[in-house]
TIVEXMAR-493904 format. One line per 2 residues: their letters; for each residue x, y, z of C-alpha. Coordinates in pm, 1 decimal. Layout:
A	X:Y:Z ~ ...
This chain:
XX	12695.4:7203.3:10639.8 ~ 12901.4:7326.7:10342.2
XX	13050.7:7689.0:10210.9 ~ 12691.2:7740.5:10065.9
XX	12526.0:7710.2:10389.7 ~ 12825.8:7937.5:10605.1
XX	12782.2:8198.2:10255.7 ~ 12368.3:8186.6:10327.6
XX	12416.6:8270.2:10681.3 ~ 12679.8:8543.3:10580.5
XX	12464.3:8706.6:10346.5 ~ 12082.9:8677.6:10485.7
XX	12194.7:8686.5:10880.5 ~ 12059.7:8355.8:11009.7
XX	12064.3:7965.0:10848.5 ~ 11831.6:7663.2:10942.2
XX	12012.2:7362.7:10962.0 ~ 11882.5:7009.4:10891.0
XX	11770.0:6789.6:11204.6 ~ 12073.0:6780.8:11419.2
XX	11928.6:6721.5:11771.1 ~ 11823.5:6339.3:11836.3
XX	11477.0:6309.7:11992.1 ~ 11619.9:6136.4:12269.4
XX	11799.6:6483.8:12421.0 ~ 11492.9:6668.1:12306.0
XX	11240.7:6434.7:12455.6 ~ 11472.0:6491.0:12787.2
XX	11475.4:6886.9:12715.5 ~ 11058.3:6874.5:12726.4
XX	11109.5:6667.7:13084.8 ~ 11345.2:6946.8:13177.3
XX	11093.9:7217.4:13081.0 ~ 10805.4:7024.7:13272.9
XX	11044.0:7035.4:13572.3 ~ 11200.7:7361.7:13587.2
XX	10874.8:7515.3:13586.1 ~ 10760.3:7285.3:13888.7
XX	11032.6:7383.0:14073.7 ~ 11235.3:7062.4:14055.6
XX	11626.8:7219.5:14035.6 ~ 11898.2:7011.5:13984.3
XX	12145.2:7365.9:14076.9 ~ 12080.6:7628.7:14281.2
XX	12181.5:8013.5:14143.8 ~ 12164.5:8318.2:14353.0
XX	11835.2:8459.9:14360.6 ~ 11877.8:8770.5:14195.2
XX	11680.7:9007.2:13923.6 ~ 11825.2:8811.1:13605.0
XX	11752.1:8461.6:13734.2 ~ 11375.4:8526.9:13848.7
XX	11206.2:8564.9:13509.9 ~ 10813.2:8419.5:13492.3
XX	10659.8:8305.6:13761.0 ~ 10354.1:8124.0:13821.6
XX	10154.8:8447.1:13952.4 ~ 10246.8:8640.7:13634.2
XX	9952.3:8446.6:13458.5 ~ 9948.7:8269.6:13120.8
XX	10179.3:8519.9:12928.2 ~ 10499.1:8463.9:12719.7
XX	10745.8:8296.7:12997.7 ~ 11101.7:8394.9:12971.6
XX	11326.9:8239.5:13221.5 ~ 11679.1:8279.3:13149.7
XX	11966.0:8042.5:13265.9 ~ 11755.5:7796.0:13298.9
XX	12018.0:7523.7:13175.5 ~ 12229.1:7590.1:13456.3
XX	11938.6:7477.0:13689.0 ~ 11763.8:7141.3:13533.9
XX	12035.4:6908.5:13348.9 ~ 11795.9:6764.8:13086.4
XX	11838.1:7133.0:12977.2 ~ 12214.6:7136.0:13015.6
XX	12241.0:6846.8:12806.6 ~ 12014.3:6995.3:12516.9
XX	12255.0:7361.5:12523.0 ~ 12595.0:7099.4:12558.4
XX	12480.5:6843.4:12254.6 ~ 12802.4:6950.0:12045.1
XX	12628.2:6968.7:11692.0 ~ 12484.3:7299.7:11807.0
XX	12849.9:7436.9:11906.6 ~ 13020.9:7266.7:11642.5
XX	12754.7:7389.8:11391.4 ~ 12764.0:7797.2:11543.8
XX	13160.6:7813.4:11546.0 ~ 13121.7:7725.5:11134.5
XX	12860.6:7955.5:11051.2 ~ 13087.1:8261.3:11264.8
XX	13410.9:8156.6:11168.9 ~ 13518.2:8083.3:11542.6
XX	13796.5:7909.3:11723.3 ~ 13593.5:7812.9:11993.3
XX	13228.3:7873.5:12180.0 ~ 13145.1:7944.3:12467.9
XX	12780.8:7962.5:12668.4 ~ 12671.6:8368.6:12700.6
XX	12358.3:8251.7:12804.3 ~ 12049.2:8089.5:12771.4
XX	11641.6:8171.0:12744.4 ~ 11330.0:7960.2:12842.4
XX	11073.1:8015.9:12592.3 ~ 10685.8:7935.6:12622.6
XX	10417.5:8096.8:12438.7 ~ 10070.8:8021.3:12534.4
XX	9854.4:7895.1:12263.1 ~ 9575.9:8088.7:12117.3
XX	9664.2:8423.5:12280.5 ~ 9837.2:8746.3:12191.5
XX	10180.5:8753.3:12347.7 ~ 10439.2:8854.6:12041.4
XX	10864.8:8854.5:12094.1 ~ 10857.4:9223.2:11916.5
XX	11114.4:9319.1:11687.8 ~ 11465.5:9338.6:11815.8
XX	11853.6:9251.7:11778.4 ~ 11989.4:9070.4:12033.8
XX	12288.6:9295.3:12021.2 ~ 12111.8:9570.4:12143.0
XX	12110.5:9401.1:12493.6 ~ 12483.5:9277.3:12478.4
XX	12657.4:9604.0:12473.9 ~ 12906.0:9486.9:12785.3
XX	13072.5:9261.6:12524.6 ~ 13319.8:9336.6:12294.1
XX	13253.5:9042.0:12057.3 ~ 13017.7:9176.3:11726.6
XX	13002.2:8771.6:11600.7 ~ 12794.1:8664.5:11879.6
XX	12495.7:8432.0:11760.0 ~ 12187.1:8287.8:11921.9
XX	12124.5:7863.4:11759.2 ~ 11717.4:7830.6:11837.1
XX	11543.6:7509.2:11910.5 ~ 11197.7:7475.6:11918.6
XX	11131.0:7122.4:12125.8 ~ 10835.1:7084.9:11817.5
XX	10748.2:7148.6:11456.9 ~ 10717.7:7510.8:11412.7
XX	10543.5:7738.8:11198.0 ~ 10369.7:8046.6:11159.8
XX	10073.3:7909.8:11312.4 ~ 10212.1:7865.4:11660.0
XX	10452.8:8197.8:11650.5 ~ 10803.2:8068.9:11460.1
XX	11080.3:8304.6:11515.6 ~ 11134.1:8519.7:11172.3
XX	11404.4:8725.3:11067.4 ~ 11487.2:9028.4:10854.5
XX	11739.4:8904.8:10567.9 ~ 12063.2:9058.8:10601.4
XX	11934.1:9331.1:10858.9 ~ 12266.6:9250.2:11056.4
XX	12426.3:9494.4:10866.1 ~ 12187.0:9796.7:10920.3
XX	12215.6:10038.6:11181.0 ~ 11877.9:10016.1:11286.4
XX	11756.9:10203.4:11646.3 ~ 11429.4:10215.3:11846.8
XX	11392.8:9788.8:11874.8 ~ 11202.9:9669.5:12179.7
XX	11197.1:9236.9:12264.8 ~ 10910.9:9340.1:12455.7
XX	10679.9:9544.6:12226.5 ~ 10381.3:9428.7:12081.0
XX	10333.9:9677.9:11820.3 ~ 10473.3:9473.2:11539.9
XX	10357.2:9748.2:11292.3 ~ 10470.5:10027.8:11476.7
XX	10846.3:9874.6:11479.8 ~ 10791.4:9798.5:11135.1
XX	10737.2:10162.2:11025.2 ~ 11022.9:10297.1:11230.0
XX	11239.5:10074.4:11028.1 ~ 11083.1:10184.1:10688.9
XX	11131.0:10524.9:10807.8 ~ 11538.6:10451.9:10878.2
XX	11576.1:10340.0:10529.1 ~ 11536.2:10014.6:10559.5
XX	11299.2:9747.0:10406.1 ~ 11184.1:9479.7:10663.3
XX	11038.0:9254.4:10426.8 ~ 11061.8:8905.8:10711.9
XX	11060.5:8596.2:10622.0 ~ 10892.8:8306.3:10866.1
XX	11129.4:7960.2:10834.0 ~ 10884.2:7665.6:10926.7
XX	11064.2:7411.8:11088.6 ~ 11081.1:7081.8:11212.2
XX	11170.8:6925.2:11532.3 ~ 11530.5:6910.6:11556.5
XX	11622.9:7154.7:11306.6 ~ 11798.8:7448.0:11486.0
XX	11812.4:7812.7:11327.7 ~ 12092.7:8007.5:11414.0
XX	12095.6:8412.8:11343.5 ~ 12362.2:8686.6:11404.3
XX	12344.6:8891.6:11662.5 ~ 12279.9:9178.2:11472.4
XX	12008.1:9021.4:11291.2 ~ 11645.5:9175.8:11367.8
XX	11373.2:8929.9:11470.8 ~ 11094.6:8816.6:11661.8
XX	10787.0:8644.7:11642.2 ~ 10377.9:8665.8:11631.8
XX	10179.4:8545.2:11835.1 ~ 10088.2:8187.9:11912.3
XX	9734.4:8098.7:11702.4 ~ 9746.3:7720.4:11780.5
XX	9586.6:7498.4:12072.3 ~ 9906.7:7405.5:12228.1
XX	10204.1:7573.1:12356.3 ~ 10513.5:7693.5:12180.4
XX	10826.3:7583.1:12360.9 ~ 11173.3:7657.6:12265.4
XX	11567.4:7707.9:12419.8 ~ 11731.9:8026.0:12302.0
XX	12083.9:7953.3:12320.1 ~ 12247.3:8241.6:12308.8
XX	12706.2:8202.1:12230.9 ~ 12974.2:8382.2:12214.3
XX	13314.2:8327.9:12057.7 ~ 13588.7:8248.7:12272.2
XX	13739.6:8613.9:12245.8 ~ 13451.0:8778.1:12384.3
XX	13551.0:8985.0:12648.7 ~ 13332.9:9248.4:12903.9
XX	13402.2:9641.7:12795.0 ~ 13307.8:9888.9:13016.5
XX	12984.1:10069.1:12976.9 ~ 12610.7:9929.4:12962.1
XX	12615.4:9609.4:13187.3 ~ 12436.8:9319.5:13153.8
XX	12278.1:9079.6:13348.3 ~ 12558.9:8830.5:13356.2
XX	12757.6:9030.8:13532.9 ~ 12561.0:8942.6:13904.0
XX	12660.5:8604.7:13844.2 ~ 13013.2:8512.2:13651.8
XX	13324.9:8531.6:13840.2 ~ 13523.2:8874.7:13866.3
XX	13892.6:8892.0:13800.2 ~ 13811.4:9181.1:13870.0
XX	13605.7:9310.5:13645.6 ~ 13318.3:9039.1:13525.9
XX	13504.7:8756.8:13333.1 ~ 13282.0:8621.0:13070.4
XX	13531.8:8328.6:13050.4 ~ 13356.6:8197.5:13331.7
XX	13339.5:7823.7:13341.9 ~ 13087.4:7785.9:13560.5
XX	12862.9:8034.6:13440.0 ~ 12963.4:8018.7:13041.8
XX	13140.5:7726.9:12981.0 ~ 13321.8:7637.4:12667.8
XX	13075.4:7413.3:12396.8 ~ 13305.4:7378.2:12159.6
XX	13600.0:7230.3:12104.0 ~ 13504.7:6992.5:12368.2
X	13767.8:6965.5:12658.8
């Protein structure tokens, strides 16, 4: 990475780096996948709304299963390899990372389930941190065909309202945006395995649907700088789970523990 690549990411709102996660942790990340969804835990977390996500009897839909590296370590090691850290402290000019949390992502092939438009700011408004950033790794190539994430260049500095992860009215979001005074105009990054885009927080994306025969599977790893701190207001999931001293410490090293500089 360069000043180039940190100015690209400043001005457009998300950057695709070159391959920076061996095989080796990703080939251990798929074996992690394979056994968090059979039930095989390394770590037990309280069983609460935000750590239930899909389940087997919700059917062959998008899965979403968050904090799922603080369950199987194959996925611990994937969020932990320090390129991803080292790489996401650059791009926001940070003195350190920390884990906010993290996102199991599978989208079965050939059917209709879309990530709808969306900031992932719009969800975070406990923290006091605007620089937060989410580094995406698919554990394959990826590409429009099988539902790549795309963004909206430099849409982390609009002021944009009415975004749903959720929705599946990719039109529909797209108008309301038009109608704001904004121009969408996404782009789709293909990308190889090991590459890793990383986008602002304020950044709007999501992704189509999966038109392939086999499954898209990714790790949204979501950070925060080191001087994030919880504000009152909105909550968010996090706060059933991180310590409280007293009010919920997103310092947490159990829950969000520091990437980077290793310690």
């Amino acid at each position: 990475m360069d000043a180039d690549d940190i100015a690209f990411y400043q001005e457009h709102g998300y950057w695709i780096s070159p391959v920076i996660v061996p095989s080796d942790v990703l080939d251990a990340a798929e074996r992690g996948m394979e056994r968090f969804y059979a039930n095989d835990h390394d770590h037990v977390l309280p069983d609460v709304p935000a750590t239930r996500g899909w389940r087997p009897e919700h059917g062959d839909v998008l899965r979403k299963n968050d904090y799922s590296s603080l369950r199987v370590d194959e996925l611990a090691a994937l969020v932990r390899h320090p390129a991803i850290a080292e790489t996401a402290a650059a791009l926001s000019d940070a003195d350190g990372i920390r884990l906010w949390h993290d996102q199991l992502l599978y989208k079965p092939p050939g059917g209709s389930a879309k990530v709808g438009w969306h900031t992932d700011r719009q969800y975070w408004q406990s923290c006091t941190s605007d620089n937060m950033l989410t580094a995406w790794v698919g554990f394959h190539d990826v590409d429009e065909l099988n539902g790549a994430v795309a963004f909206m260049p430099g849409s982390h500095r609009w002021s944009v309202t009415g975004l749903d992860f959720f929705s599946q009215d990719a039109a529909g979001l797209e108008a309301s945006i038009v109608e704001q005074g904004f121009d969408p105009a996404p782009v789709v990054p293909s990308m190889k395995r090991g590459q890793v885009s990383f986008h602002h927080c304020r950044t709007v994306h999501g992704s189509s649907a999966n038109r392939s025969t086999a499954p898209r599977r990714s790790l949204a790893i979501h950070l925060q700088p080191s001087d994030n701190r919880w504000r009152p207001g909105s909550g968010h999931p996090n706060d059933e789970l991180v310590r409280r001293t007293p009010d919920p410490d997103y310092s947490d090293p159990v829950i969000q523990p520091q990437l980077w500089p290793l310690v």
